[in-house]
Every structure is written in structure tokens, then in C-alpha cells.
C-alpha positions as CSV (number, residue, x, y, z in Angstrom):
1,X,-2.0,78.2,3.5
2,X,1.2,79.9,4.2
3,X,1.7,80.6,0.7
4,X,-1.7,82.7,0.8
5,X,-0.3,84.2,3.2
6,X,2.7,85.3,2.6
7,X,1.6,86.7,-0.9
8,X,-1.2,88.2,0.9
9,X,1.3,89.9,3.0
10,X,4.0,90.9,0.5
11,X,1.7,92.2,-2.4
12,X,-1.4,93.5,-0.1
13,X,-3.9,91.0,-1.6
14,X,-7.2,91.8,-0.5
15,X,-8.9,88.3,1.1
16,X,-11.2,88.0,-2.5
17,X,-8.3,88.1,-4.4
18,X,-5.9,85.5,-2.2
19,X,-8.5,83.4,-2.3
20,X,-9.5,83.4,-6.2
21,X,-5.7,82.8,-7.0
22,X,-5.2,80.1,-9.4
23,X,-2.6,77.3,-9.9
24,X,-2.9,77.7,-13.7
25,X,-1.7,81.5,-12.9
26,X,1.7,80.6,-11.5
27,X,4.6,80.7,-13.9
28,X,7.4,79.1,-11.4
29,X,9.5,79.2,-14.4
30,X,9.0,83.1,-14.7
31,X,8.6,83.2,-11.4
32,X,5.1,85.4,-11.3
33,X,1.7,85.2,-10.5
34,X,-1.8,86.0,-12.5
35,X,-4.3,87.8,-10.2
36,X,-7.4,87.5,-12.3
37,X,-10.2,86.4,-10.0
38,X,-12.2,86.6,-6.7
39,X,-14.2,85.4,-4.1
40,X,-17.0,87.4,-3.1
41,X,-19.9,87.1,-0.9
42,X,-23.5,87.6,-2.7
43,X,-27.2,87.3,-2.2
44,X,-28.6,83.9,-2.7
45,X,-31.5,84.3,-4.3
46,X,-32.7,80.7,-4.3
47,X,-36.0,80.6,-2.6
48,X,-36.5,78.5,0.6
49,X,-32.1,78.3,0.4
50,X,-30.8,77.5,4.0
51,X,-28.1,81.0,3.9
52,X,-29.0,84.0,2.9
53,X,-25.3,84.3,1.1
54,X,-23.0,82.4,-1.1
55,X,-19.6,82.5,-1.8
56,X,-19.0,82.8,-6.0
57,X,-15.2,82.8,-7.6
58,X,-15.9,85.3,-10.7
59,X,-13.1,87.5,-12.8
60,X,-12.1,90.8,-11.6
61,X,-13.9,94.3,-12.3
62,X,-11.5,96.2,-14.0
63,X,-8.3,95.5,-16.0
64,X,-6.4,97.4,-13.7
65,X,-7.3,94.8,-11.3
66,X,-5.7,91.9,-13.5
67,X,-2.3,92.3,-12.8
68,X,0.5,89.8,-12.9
69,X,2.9,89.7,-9.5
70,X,6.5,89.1,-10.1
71,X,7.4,86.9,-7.2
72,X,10.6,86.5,-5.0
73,X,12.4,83.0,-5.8
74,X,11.7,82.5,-2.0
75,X,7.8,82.7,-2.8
76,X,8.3,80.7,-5.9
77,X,9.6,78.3,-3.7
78,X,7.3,78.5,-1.3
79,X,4.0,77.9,-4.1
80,X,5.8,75.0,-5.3
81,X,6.1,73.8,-2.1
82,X,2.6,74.3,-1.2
83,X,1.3,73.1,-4.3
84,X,3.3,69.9,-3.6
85,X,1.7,69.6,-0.6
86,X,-2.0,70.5,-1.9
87,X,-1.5,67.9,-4.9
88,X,-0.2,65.4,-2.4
89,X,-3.5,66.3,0.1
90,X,-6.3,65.8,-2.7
91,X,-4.4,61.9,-3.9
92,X,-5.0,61.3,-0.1
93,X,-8.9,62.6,-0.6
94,X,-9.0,60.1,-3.5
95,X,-8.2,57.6,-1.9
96,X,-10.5,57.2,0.6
């Protein structure tokens, strides 16, 4: 979560956007980051459904909106450290 974050922060990610980011976007070795998708709210239109909304991850409007962020080797550090920690957190899931 602090990586969110902290990229949120330093490139003024809107909350779609931080959310829809992908591990198969980071390039540690090139140290940047493909924005490409988003979360967004919409209508669920599934009769009798219990919410009125979903939440659906789909690719961004416009290509000006796909953009590649060249990170900071202290954010690079900090996505590898978090994805560490997210890899280590989903064996755990596994295993239970």
C-alpha cells in the first residue's frame, strides 16, 4: 500500500488509475511504470443483483492517458519491496 501511495503522490495518480496499476507494467530494470488501466465504478445491470454498482479494471480512454512514469530509484525500491511483500502475502493465502 505505500507504494500506491507514494506514486499516487509523486505523479498525481487519480485513485482509478493507482488502483488499475499492474505488476506486469513495472520495468525495475528501467526503472518506470506503465499506466494503462482503471478501476471505475459502473451500473450493475444484473437483475435482482444485491449493489446497484460494480467495480470493473478496463484500459484507459485515450492514448494520452497511457503513459509510462519514469520512477525515482527510491520508488523502484520501494515497488520491489512491496511486491516482495505482496508475493510473500498471497504464498501465505495459499497455504491455508
Amino acid at each position: 500500500m505505500r507504494g500506491l501511495v507514494l506514486l499516487a503522490l509523486v505523479f498525481g495518480l487519480r485513485r482509478g488509475e493507482a488502483l488499475g496499476l499492474m505488476w506486469d507494467g513495472f520495468d525495475p530494470e528501467a526503472g518506470t511504470l506503465r499506466v494503462t488501466h482503471a478501476v471505475k465504478r459502473i451500473k450493475n445491470r444484473v437483475p435482482g443483483a444485491e449493489r446497484k454498482t460494480k467495480l470493473v479494471l478496463s484500459e484507459l480512454k485515450t492514448r494520452r492517458s497511457r503513459r509510462t512514469l519514469c520512477l525515482t530509484p527510491e520508488l523502484v525500491d520501494a515497488l520491489k519491496w512491496h511486491r516482495a511483500a505482496h508475493n510473500a502475502e498471497r504464498l501465505q493465502a495459499g497455504q491455508e
